[in-house]
C-alpha positions in Angstrom: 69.8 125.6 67.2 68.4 128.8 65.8 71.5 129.8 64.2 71.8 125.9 62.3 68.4 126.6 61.1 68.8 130.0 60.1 72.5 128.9 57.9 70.1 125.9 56.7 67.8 128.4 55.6 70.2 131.0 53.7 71.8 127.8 52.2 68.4 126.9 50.8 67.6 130.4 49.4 70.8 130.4 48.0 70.7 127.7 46.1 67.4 127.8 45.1 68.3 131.4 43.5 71.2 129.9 41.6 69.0 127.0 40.1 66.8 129.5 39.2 69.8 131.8 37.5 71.1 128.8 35.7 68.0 128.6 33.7 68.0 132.0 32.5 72.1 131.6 31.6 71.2 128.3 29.6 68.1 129.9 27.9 69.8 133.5 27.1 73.1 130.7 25.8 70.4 129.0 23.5 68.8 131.7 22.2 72.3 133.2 21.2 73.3 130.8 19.9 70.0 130.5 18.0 70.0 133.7 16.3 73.5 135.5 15.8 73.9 135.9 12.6 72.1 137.9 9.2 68.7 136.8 8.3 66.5 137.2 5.5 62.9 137.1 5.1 59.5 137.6 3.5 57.0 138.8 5.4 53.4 138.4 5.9 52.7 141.4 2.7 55.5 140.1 0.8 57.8 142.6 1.6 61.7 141.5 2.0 63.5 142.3 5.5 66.7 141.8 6.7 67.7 141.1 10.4 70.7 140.9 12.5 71.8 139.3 15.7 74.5 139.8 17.2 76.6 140.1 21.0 77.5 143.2 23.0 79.0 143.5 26.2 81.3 140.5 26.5 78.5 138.5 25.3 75.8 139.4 28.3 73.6 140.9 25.3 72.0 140.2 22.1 71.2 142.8 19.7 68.6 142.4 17.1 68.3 145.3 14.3 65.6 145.1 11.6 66.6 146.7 8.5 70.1 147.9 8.9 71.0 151.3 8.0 68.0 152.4 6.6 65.6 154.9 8.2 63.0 152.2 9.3 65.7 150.7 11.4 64.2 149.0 14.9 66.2 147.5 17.7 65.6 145.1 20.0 67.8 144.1 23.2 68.0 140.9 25.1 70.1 140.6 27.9 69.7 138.9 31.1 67.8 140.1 34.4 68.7 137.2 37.3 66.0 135.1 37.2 64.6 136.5 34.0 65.7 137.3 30.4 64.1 140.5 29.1 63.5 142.0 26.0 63.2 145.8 25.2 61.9 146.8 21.9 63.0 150.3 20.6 60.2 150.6 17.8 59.6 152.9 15.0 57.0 154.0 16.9 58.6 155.7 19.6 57.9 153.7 22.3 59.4 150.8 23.8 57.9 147.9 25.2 59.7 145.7 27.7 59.4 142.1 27.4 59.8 138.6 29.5 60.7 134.8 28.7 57.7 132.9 29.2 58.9 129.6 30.5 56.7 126.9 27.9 58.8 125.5 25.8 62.9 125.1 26.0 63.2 125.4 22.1 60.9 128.1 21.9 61.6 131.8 22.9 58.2 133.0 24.0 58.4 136.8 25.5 54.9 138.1 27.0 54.8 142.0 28.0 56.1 143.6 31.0 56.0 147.3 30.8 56.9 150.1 28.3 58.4 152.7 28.5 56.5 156.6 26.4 53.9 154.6 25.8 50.6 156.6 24.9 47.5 155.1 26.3 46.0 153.0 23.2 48.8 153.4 21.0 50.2 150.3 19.2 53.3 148.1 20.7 55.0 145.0 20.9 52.9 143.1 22.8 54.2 139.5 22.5 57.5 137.8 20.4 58.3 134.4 19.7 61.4 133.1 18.2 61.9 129.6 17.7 63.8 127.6 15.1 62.3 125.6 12.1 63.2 122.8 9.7 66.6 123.6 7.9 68.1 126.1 10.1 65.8 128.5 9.6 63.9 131.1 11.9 60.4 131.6 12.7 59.9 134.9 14.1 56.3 136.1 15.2 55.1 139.3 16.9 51.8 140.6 18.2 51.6 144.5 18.4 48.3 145.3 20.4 46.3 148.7 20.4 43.2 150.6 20.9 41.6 148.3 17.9 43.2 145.0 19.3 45.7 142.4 18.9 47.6 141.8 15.5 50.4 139.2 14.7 52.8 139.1 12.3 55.0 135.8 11.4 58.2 136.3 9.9 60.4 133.2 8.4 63.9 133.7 8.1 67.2 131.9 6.8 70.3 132.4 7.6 72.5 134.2 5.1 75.3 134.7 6.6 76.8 133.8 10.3 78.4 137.1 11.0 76.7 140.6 10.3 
């Protein structure tokens, strides 16, 4: 009897671990497919910026680079983390901030903070990112950077100009 229960058991576990790994598959899917591509933007000063997604690895990450090529170049990587999809954000700054999915919305990418990594007590960093898609194909991209004086978000609206980088 003990051992029925314990197979009954692992079975359970098992399964309820996969279920929970085929939502972060199908959300890290969507939010490639989302974003791969060249963006451009306007953002909240009026300043024009240019972002690119796209796949490394066979597809198990997502790159994102913020100005290409020049010397204010920023990264960030998604990639999947079992239950989880994370983002690390390799800022200007020098730091970089490790981020989650937030599970609130399935068309929205919502990432809250995890951890960071040469992070100086009080300095600014990526504190929160949401991506989600607007009217026409385009992109909505905001970011809250928090620091000794607070919390400060930035929105971002991008098109698409062009599917490949």
């Amino acid at each position: 009897m003990s051992r029925l229960l314990l197979l009954l058991l692992t079975s359970l576990c098992s399964f309820s671990a996969q279920a929970a790994d085929s939502v972060a598959v199908e959300r890290f899917e969507r939010l490639k497919e989302l974003a791969v591509g060249a963006w451009q933007g306007t953002t909240d000063g009026g300043g024009s910026v240019r972002v690119e997604y796209r796949t490394i690895s066979r597809g198990s990450v997502l790159v994102e680079v913020w100005q290409p090529g020049t010397r204010a170049e920023t990264m960030t990587v998604f990639h999947r983390d079992g239950e989880r999809v994370i983002a690390t954000h390799y800022c200007a700054q020098g730091n970089q901030p490790r981020l989650v999915l937030a599970e609130r919305s399935s068309k929205t990418f919502a990432f809250e903070y995890l951890d960071a990594t040469n992070l100086v007590e009080g300095a600014s960093h990526l504190h929160g990112l949401v991506l989600a898609p607007v009217a026409e194909g385009g992109l909505q991209r905001d970011e809250t950077y928090r620091g000794a004086s607070g919390d400060e978000t930035s929105h971002l609206r991008l098109r698409r100009v062009a599917d490949k980088p």
